[in-house]
C-alpha positions as CSV (number, residue, x, y, z in Angstrom):
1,X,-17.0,-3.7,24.1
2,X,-16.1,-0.4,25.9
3,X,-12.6,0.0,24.5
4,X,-13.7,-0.5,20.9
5,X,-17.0,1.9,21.3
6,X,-14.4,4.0,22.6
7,X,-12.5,4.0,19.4
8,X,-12.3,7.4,17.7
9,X,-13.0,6.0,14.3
10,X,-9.9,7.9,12.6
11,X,-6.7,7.1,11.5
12,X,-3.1,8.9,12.0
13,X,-2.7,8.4,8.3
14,X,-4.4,6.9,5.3
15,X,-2.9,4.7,1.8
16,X,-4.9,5.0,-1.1
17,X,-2.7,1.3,-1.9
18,X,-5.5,-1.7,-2.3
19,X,-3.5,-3.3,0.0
20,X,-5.0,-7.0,0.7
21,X,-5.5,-7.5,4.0
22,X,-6.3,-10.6,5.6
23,X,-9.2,-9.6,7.7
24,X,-9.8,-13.5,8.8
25,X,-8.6,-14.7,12.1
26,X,-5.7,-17.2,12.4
27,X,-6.1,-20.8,11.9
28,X,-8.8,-20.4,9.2
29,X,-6.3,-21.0,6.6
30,X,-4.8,-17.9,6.5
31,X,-1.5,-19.7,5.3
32,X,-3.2,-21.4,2.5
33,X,-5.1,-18.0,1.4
34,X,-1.4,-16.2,1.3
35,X,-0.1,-19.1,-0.2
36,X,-2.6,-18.8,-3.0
37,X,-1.8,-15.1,-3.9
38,X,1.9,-16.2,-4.3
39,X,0.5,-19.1,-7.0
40,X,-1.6,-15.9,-8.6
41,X,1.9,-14.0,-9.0
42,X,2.1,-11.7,-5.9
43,X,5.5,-11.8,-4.3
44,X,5.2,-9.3,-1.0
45,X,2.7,-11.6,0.6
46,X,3.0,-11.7,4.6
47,X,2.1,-13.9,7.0
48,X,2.1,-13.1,10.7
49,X,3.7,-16.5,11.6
50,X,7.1,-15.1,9.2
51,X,7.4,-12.3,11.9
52,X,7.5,-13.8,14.9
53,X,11.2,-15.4,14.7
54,X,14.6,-14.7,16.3
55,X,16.3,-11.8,14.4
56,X,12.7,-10.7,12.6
57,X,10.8,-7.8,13.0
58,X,7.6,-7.9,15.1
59,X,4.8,-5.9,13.5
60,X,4.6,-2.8,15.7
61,X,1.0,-3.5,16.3
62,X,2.2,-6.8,18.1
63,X,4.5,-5.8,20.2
64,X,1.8,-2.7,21.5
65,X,-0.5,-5.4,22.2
66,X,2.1,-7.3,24.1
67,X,3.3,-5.0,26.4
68,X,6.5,-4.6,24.8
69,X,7.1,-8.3,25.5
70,X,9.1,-10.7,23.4
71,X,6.9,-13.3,21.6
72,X,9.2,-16.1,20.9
73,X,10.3,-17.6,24.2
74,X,11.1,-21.0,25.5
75,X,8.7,-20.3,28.3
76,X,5.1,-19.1,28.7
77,X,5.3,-15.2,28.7
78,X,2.8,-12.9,30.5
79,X,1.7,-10.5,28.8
80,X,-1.5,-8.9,30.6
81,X,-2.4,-5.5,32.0
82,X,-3.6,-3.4,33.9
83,X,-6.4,-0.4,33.5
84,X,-3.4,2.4,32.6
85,X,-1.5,0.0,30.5
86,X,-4.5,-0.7,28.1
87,X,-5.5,2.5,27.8
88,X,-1.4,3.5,26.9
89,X,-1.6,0.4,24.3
90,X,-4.8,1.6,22.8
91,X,-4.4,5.3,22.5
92,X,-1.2,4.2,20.9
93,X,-2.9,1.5,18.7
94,X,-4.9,4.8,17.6
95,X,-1.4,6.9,17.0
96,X,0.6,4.3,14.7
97,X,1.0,4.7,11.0
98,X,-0.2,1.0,8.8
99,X,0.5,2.6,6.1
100,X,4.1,1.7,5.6
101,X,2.9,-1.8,5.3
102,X,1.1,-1.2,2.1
103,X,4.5,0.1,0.8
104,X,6.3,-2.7,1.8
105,X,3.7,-6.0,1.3
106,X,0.5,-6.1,-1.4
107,X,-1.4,-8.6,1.2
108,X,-0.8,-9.4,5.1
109,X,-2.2,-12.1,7.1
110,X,-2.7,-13.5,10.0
111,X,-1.7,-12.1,13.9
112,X,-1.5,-9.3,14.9
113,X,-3.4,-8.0,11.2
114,X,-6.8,-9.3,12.2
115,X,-6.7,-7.8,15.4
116,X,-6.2,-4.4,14.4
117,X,-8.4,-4.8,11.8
118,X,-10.6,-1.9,11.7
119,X,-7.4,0.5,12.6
120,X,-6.6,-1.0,9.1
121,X,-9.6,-0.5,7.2
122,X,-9.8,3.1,8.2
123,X,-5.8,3.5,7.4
124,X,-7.0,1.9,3.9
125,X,-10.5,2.8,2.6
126,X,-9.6,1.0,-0.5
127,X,-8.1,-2.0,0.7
128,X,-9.3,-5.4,-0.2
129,X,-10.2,-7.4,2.8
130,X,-10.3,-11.1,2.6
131,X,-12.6,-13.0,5.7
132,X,-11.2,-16.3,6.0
133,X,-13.5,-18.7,8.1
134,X,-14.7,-21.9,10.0
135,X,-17.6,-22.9,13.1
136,X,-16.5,-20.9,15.9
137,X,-16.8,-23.8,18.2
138,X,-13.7,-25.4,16.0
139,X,-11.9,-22.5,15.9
140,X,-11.5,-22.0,19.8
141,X,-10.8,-25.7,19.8
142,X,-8.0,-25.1,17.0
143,X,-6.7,-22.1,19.1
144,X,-6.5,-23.7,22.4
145,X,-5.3,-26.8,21.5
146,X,-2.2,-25.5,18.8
147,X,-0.8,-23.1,20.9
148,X,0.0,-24.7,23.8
149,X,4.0,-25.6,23.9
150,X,6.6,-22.8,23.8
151,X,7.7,-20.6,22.0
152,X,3.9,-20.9,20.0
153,X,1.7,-21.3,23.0
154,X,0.3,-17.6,23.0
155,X,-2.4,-16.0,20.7
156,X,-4.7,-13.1,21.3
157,X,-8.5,-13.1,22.2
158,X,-10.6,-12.8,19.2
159,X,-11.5,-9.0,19.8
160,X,-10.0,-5.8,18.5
161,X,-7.1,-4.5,19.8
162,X,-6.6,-7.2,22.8
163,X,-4.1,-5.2,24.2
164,X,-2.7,-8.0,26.9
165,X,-5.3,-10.5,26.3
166,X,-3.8,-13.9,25.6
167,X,-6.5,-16.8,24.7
168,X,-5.0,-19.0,27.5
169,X,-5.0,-16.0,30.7
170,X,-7.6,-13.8,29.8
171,X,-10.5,-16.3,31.7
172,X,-12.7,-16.9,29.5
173,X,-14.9,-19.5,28.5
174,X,-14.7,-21.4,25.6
175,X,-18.4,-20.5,25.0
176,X,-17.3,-16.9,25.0
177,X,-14.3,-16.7,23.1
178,X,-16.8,-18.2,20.2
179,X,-19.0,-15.7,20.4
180,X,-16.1,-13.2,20.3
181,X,-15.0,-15.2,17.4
182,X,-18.9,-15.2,15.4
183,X,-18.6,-11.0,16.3
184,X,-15.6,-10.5,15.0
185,X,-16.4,-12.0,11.6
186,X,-20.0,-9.6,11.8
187,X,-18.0,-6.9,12.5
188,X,-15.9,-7.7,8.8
189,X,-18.9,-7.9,7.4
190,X,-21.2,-4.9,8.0
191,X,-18.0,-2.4,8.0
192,X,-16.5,-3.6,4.6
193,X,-18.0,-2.7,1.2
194,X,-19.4,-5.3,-0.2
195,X,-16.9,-5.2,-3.3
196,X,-13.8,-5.0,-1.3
197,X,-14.8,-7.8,0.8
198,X,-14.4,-11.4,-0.1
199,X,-15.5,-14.5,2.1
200,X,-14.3,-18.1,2.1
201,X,-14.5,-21.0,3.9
202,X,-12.8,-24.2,3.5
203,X,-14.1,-26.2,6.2
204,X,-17.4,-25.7,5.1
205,X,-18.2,-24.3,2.2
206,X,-19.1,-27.0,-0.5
207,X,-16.6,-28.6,-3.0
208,X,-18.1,-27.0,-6.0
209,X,-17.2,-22.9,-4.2
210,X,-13.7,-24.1,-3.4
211,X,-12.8,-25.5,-6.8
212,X,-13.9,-21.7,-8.1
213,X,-11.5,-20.1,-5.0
214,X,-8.6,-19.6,-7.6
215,X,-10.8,-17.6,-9.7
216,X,-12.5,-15.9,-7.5
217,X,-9.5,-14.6,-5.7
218,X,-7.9,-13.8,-8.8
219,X,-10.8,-12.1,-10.2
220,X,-11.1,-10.0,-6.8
221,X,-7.3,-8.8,-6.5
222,X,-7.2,-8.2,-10.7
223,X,-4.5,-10.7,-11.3
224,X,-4.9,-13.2,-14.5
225,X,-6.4,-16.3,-13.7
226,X,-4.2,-19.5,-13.4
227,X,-4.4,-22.8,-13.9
228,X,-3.7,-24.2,-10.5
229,X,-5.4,-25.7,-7.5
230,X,-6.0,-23.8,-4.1
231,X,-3.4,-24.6,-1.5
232,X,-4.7,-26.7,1.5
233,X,-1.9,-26.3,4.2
234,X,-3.4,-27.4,7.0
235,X,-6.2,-27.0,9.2
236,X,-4.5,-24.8,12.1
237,X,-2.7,-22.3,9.8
């Protein structure tokens, strides 16, 4: 909570590109809600999960929050810090320029997006933020039991900017890491205008919401709507 009330609440630059971003943490079908905007006629759609591959790009973002550590490995990777080291990665957290990504992508989702999420929303104050959800104690579950096997057996702690913090090392509790989890969501929530911000769940919310999804995402981004189904690609994406 210190490093984030820390924050100095500006950004090196700012986009006025409605940039979707994905302000939902992974596995709460972040992979079906890009998937969806690709049925809805958006082509630059990224997914965190696309970046982390041999011979790709890692967001910069990422690789700040790593410690300048390669993600993809055949074997468990450490990527903690120390005091100096997370103050280095935040301070240049604070210094990078998101806005090429609005000139490259019209929606991102998924790791390392999330986590940076309010360095985005001050980078784009009319970006369209989409909260993807689930119960908190079934996301920890999801998180700790899918990443477990190299080279996708790392994943951040649900907090802003966890600069070194991986879900398995940081020692905590699986009690805690859902609360983490419950504040990030809140956090979405009271920072976002209400009409940039959209909400779904699919684990919970009833049949009759989730048959509307389709419209309600196209009526939020300004695409057409379509005649097609939302995508369910699994429960861990």
């Amino acid at each position: 909570g210190a490093n984030i009330r820390a924050h100095p609440l500006t950004a090196k630059a700012q986009s006025d590109r409605e940039l979707l971003i994905g302000a939902g943490l992974g596995s709460t079908a972040t992979r079906s809600a890009a998937d969806a905007l690709k049925l809805l006629g958006m082509s630059k759609v990224l997914h965190g999960s696309e970046t982390y591959c041999h011979n790709c790009a890692i967001p910069g973002a990422a690789t700040i929050m790593m410690g300048r550590n390669d993600w993809f490995n055949d074997h468990h990777v450490d990527i903690s810090m120390g005091p100096e080291q997370v103050q280095t990665c935040l301070k240049e957290l604070h210094n990078y320029d998101y806005t090429p990504l609005g000139e490259s992508y019209d929606a991102v989702f998924d790791q390392p997006f999330p986590d940076v999420f309010l360095n985005l929303l001050l980078s784009y104050p009319k970006g369209k933020f989409l909260l993807t959800t689930r119960p908190a104690s079934d996301w920890v579950d999801a998180r700790l039991t899918r990443f477990v096997d190299p080279p996708w057996d790392q994943a951040f702690v649900p907090i802003q900017e966890p600069c070194g913090q991986d879900i398995h090392d940081a020692g905590y509790s699986e009690t805690q890491l859902a609360e983490m989890y419950n504040l990030h969501n809140e956090l979405v929530r009271c920072t976002v205008p209400g009409d940039q911000l959209l909400e779904i769940d699919v684990f919970t919310d009833p049949d009759e919401r989730q048959s509307e999804y389709m419209n309600l995402l196209a009526d939020f981004v300004g695409r057409p709507r379509v005649n097609a189904s939302f995508p369910h690609e699994g429960s861990v994406a």
